[in-house]
Backbone as CSV, one residue per row, in Angstrom:
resi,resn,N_x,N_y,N_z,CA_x,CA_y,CA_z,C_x,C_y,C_z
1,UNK,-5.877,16.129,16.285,-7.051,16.560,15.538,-6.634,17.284,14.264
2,UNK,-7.406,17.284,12.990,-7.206,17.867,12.102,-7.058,19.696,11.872
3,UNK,-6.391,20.063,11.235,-6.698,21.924,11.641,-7.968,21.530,10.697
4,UNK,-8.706,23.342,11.423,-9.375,23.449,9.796,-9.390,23.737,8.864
5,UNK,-8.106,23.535,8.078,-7.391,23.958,6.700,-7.655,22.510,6.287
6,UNK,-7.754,21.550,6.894,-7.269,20.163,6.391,-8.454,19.558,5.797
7,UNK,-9.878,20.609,6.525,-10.937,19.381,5.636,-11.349,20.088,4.483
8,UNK,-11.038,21.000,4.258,-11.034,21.558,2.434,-10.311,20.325,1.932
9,UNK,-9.282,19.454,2.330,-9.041,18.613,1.082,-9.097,17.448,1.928
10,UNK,-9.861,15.873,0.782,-10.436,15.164,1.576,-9.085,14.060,0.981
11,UNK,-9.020,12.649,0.898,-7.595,12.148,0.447,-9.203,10.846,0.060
12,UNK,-8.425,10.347,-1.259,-9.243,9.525,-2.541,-7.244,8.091,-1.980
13,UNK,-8.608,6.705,-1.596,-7.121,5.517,-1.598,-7.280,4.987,-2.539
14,UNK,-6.711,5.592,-3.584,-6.435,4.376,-4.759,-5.860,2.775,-4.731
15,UNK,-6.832,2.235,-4.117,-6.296,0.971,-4.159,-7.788,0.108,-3.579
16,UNK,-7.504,-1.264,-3.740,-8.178,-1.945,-3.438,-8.208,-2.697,-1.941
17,UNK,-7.276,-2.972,-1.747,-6.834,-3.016,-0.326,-7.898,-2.991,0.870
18,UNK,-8.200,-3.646,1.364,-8.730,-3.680,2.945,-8.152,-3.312,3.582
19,UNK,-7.133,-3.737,3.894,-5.926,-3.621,5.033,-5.400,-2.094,4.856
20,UNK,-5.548,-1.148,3.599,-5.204,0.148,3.957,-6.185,0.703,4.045
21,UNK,-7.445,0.338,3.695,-8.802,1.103,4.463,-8.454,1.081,5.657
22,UNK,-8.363,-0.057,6.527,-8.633,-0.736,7.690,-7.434,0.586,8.765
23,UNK,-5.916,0.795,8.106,-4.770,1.753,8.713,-5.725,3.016,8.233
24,UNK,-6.077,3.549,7.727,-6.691,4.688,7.298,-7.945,5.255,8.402
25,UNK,-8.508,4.093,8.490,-9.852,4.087,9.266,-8.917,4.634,11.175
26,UNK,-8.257,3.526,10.985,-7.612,3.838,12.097,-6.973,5.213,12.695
27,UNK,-6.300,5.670,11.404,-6.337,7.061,11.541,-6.657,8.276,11.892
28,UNK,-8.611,7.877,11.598,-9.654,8.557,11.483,-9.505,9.359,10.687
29,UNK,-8.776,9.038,9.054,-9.030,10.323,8.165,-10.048,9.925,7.320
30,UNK,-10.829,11.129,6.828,-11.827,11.403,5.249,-11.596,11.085,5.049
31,UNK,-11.871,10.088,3.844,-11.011,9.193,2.920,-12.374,8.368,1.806
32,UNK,-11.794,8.039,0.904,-12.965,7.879,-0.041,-11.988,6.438,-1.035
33,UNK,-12.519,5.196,-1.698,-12.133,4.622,-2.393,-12.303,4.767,-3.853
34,UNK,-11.249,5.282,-4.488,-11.744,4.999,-5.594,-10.705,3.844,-6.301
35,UNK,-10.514,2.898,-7.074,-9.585,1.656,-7.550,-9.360,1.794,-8.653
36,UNK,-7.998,1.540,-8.916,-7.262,1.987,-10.455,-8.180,0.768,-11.464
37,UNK,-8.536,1.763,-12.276,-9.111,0.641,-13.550,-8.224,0.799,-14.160
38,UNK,-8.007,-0.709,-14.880,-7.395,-0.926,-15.824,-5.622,-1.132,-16.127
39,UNK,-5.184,-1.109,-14.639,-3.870,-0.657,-14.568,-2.906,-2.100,-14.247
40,UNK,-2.320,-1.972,-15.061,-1.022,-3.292,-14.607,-0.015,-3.103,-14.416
41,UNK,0.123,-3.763,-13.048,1.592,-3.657,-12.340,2.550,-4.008,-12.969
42,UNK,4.005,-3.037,-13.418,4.907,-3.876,-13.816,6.055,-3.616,-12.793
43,UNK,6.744,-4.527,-13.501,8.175,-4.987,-12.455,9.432,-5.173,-13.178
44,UNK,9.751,-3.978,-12.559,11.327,-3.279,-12.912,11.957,-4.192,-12.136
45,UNK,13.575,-4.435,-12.726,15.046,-4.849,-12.242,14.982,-4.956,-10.506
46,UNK,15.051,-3.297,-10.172,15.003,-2.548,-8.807,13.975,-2.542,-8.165
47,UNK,13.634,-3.150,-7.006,12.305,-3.427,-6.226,12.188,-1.582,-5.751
48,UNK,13.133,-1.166,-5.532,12.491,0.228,-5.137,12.090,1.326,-6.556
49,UNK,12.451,1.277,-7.521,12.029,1.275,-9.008,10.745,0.899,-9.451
50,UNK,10.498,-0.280,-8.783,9.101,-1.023,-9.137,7.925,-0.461,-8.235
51,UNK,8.514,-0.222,-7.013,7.273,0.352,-5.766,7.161,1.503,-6.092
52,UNK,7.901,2.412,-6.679,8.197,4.150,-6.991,7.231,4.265,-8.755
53,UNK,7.176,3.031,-9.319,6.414,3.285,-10.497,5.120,3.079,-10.319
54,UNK,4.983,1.822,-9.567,3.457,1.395,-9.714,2.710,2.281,-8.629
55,UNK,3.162,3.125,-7.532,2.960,3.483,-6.796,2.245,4.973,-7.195
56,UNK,3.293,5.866,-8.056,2.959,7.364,-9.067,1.448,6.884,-9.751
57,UNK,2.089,5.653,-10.813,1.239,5.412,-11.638,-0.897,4.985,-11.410
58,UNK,-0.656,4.634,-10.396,-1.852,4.295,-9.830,-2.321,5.322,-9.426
59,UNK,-1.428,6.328,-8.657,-2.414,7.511,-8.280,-2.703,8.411,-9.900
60,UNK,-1.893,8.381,-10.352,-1.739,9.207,-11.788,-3.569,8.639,-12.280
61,UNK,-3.406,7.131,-12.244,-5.078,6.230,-13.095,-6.195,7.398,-13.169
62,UNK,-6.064,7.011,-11.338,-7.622,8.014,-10.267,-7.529,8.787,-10.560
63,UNK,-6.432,9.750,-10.662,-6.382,11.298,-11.299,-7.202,11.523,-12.459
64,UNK,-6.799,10.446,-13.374,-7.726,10.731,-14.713,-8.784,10.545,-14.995
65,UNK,-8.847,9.264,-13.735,-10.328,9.041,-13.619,-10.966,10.114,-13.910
66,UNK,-11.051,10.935,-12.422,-11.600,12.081,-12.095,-11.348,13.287,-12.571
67,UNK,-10.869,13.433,-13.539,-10.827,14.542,-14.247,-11.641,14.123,-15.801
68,UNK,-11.364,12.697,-16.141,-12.361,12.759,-17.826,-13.819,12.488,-17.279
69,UNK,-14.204,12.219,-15.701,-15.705,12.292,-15.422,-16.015,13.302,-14.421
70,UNK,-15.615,14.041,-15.030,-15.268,15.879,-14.041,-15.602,16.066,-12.884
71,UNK,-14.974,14.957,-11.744,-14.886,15.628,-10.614,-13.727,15.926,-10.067
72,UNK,-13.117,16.896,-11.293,-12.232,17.743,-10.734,-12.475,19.100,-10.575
73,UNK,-12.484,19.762,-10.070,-13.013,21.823,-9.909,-11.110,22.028,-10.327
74,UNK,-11.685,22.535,-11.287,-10.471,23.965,-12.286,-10.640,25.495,-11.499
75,UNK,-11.536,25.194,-10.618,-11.640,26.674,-10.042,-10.760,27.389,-9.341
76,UNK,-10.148,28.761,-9.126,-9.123,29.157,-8.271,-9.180,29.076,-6.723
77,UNK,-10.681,29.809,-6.613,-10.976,29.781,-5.462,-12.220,29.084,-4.844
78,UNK,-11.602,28.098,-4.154,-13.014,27.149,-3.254,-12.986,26.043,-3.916
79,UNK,-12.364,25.399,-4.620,-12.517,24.603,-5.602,-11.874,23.586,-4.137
80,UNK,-12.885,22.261,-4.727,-13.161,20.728,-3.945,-11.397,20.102,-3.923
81,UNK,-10.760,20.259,-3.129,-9.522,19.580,-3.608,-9.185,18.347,-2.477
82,UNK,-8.615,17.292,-3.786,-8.557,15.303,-3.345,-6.999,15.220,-3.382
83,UNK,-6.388,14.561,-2.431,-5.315,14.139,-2.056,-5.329,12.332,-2.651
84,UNK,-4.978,12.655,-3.726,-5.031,11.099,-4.382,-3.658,10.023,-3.597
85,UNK,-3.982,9.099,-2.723,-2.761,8.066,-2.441,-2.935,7.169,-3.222
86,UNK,-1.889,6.775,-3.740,-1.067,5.537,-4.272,-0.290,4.490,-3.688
87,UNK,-0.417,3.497,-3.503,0.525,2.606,-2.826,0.738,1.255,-4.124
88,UNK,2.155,0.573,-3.409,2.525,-0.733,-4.200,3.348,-1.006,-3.038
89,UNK,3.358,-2.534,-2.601,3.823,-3.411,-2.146,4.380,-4.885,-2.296
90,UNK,5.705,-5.070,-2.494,6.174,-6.321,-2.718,6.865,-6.700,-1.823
91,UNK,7.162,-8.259,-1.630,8.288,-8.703,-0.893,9.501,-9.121,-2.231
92,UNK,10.791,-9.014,-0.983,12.078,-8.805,-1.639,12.631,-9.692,-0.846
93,UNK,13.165,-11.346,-1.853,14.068,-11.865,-0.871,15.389,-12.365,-2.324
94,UNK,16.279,-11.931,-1.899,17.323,-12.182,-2.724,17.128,-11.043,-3.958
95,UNK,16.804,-12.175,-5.062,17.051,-11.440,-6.363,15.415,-11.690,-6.874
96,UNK,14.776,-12.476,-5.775,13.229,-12.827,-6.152,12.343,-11.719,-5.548
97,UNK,11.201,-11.234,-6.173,10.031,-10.705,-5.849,8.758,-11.341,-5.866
98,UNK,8.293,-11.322,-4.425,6.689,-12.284,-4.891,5.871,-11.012,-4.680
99,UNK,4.776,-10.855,-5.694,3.767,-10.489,-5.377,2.524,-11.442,-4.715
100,UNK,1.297,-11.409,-5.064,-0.018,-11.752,-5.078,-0.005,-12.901,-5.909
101,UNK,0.214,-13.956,-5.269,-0.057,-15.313,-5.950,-1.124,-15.614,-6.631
102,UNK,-1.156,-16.357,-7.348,-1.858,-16.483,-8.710,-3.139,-17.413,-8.321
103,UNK,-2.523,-18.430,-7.012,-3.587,-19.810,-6.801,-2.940,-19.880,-5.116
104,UNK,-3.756,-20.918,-4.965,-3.212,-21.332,-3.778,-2.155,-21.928,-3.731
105,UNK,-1.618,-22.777,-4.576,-0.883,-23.693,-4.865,0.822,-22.560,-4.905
106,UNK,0.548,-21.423,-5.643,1.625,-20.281,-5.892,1.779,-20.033,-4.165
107,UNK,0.671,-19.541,-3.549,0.869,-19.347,-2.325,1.450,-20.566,-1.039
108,UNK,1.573,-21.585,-1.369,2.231,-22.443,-0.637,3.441,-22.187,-0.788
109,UNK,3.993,-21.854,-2.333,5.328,-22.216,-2.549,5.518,-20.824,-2.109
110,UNK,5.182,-19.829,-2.423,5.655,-18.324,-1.445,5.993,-18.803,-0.049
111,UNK,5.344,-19.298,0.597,5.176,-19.358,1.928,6.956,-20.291,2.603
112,UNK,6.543,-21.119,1.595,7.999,-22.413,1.632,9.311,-21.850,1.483
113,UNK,9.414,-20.890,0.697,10.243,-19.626,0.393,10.687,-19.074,1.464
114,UNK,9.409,-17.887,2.118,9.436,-17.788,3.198,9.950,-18.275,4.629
115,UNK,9.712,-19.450,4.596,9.722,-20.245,5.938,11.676,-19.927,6.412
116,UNK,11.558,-19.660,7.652,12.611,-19.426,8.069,13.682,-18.653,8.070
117,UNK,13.530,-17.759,7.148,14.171,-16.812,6.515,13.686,-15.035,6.844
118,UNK,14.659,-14.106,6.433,14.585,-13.042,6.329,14.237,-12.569,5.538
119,UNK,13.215,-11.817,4.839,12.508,-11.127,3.727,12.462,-9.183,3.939
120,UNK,12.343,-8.923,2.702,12.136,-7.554,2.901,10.961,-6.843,2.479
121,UNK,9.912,-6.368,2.869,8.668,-5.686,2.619,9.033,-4.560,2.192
122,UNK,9.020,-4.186,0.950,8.783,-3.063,0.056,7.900,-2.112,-0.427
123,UNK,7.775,-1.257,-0.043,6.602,-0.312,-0.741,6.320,0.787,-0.863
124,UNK,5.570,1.297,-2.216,5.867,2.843,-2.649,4.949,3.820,-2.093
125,UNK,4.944,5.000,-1.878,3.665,5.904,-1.501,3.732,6.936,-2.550
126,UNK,2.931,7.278,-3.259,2.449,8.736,-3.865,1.591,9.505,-3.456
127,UNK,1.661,10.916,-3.006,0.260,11.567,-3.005,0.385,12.481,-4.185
128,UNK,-0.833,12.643,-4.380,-0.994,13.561,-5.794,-1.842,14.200,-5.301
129,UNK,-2.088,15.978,-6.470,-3.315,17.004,-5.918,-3.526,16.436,-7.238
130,UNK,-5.122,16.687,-7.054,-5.985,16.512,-7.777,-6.107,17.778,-8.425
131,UNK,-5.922,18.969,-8.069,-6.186,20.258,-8.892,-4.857,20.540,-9.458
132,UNK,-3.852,20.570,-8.755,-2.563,20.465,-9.485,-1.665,19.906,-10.268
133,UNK,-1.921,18.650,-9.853,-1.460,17.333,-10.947,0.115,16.826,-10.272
134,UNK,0.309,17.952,-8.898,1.437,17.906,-8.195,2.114,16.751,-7.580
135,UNK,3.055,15.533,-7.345,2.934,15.114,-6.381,4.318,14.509,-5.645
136,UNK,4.496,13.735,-4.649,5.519,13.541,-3.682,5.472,11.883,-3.872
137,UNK,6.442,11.061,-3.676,6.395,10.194,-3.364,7.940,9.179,-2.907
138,UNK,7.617,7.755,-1.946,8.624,7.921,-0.970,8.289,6.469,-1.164
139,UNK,9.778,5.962,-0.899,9.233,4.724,-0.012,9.777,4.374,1.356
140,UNK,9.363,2.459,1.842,9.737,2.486,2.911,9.989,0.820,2.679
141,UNK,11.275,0.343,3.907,11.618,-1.255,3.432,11.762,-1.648,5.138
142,UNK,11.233,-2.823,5.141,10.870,-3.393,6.725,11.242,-4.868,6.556
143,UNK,12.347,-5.302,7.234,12.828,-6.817,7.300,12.015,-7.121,8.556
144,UNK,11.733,-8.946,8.067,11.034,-9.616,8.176,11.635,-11.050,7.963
145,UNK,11.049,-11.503,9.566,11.926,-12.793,9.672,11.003,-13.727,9.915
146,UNK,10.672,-14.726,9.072,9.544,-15.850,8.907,10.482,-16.755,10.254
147,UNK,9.467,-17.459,11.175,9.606,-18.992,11.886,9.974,-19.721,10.778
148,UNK,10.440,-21.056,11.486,10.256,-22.181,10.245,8.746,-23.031,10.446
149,UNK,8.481,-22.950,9.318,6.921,-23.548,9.055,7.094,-24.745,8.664
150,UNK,6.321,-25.669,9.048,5.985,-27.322,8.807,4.803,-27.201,7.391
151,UNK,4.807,-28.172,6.650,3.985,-27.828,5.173,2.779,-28.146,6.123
152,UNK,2.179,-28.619,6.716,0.560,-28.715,7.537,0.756,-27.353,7.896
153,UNK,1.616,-26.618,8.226,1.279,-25.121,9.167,0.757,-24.609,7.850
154,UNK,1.662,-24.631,7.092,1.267,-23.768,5.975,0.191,-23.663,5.153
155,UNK,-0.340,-25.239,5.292,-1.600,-25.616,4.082,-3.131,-25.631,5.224
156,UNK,-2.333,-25.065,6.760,-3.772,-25.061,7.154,-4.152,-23.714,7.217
157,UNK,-2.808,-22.895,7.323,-3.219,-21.607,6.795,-3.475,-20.867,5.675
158,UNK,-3.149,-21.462,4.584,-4.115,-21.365,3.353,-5.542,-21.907,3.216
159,UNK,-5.694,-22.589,4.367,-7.159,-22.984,3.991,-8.102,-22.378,4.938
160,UNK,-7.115,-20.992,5.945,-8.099,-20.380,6.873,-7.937,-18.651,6.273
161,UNK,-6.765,-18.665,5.148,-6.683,-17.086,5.261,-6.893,-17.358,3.373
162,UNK,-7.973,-16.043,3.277,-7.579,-15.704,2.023,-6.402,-14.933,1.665
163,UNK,-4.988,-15.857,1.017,-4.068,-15.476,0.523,-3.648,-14.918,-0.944
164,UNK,-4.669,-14.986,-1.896,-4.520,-14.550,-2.913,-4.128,-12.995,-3.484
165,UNK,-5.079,-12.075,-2.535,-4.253,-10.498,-2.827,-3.843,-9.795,-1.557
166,UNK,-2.634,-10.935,-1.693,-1.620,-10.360,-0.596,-0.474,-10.804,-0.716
167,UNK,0.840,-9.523,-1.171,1.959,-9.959,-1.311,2.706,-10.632,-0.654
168,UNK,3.488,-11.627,-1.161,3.815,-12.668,-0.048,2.842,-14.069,-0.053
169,UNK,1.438,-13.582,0.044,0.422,-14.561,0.742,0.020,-14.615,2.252
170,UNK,0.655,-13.658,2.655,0.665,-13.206,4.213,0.073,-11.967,4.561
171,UNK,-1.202,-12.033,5.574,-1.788,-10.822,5.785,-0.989,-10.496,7.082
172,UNK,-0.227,-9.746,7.894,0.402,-9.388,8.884,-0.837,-9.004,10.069
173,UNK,-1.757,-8.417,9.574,-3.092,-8.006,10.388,-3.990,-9.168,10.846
174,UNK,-3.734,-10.319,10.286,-4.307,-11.511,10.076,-3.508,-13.028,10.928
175,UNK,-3.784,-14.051,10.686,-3.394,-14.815,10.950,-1.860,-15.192,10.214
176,UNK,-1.305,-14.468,9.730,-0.111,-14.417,9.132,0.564,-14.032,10.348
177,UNK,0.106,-12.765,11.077,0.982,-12.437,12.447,1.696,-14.097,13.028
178,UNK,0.647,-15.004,12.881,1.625,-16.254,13.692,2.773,-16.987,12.490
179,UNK,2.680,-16.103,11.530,3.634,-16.671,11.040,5.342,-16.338,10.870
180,UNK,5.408,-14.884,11.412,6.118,-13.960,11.662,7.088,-14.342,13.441
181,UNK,8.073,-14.206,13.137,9.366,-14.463,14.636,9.853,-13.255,14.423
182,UNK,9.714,-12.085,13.898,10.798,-10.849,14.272,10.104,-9.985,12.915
183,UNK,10.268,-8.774,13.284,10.072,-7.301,12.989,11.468,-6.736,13.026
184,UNK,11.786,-5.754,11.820,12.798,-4.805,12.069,12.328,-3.457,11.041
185,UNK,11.304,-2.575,11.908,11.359,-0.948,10.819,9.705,-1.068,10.992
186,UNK,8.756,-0.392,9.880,7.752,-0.238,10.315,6.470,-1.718,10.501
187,UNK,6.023,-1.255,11.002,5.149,-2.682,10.813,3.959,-2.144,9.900
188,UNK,3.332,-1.309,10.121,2.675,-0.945,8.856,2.619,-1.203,7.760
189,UNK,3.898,-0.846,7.229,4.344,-1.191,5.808,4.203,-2.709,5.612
190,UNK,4.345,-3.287,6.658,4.328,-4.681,6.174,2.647,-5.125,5.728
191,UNK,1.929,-4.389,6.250,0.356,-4.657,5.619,-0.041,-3.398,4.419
192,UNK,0.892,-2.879,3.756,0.754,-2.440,2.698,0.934,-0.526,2.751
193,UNK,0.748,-0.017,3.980,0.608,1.386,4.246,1.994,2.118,4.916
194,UNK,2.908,2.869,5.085,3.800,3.040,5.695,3.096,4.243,6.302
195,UNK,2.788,4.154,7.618,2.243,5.396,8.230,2.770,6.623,8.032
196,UNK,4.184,6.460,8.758,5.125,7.989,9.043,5.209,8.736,7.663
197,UNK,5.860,7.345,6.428,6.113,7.864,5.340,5.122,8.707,4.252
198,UNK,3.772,8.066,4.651,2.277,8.828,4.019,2.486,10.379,4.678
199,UNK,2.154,10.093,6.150,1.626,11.622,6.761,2.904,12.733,6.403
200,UNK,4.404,12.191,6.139,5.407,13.151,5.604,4.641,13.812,4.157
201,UNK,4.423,12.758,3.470,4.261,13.776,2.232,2.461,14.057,2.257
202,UNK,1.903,13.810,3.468,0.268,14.955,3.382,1.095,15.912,3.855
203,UNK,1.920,16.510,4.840,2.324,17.441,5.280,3.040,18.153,4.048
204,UNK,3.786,17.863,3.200,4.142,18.497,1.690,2.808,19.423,0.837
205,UNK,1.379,18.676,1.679,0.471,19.435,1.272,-0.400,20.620,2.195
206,UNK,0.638,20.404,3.145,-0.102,21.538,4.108,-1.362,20.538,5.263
207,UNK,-1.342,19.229,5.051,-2.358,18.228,5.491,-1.265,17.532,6.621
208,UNK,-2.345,17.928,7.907,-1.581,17.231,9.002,-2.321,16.333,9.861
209,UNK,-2.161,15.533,9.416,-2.788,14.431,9.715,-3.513,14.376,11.736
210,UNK,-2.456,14.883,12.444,-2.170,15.290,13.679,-1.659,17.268,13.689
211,UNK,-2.486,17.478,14.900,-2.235,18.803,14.890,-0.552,18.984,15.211
């Protein structure tokens, strides 16, 4: 259960994401959406470089959001305070990074990639205070070992899963699970959220997710 220090500050998921509503919900924490406008992912050399930028940077967006349409409190005492998360997620196989395929057609060839092989799920966490401008951030990397897929496996599961905003093209929560022969590290992370690694840095804020 939450103390009651924890619901003075409520946590804002910067992201669009279902699948980290969906770990969040699960959680049972407060939690509120707000989605980075305007923000484009870029992609550094270093996949952990790339999850550690887009990851700050997105929570940094919401921050400003909410401060140039003032729901931020400047106040000392009692003032409303938001635990802004940030996340970014890519897969890492070799020297290639797929994000969020462009078409379906991108998502086959991800998948073909995929097939049979070992991949690495990448991804960044930020929390930020909203009154402080303070924040922590971490990541976490989870290998991942695709079956070998037949091109009918693949093109009938593009025509049952929306694969478009999902790195890889694979929802892990989804019918992607049958596409998966082995796990090694969190499974979370592989649908975009790294549990342990989030609730470490709410606890940087005095926020414990668990008493």
């Amino acid at each position: 259960m939450l103390e009651e220090e924890d619901h003075k500050k409520k946590i804002i998921l910067a992201s669009a994401s279902p699948r980290r509503r969906e770990i969040l919900k699960l959680l049972k924490l407060d939690f509120k959406v707000i989605e980075p406008e305007g923000y484009e992912e870029k992609q550094l050399k270093n996949p952990y470089r790339t999850v550690t930028y887009n990851s700050i940077n997105k929570a940094r967006n919401v921050y400003n959001y909410i401060e140039e349409y003032g729901s931020r409190s400047k106040k000392p005492d009692g003032a409303e305070q938001f635990l802004i998360a940030g996340f970014d997620t890519i897969i890492s196989l070799g020297r290639r990074y797929l994000g969020k395929p462009a078409d379906n057609g991108e998502a086959i060839e991800f998948l073909n990639i995929l097939s049979g092989k070992v991949h690495r799920v990448i991804s960044g966490v930020c929390v930020l205070d909203s009154i402080s401008g303070k924040f922590y951030s971490d990541t976490e990397s989870t290998r991942v070992k695709f079956r070998k897929l037949t091109t009918k496996e693949i093109e009938r599961y593009i025509d049952k899963e929306d694969a478009l905003d999902k790195a890889g093209a694979y929802n892990i929560f989804g019918r992607g699970s049958l596409l998966v022969e082995k796990i090694d590290g969190c499974f979370y992370n592989v649908a975009g959220l790294p549990v342990v690694k989030f609730a470490n840095l709410l606890k940087k804020f005095e926020f414990k997710v668990i008493g």
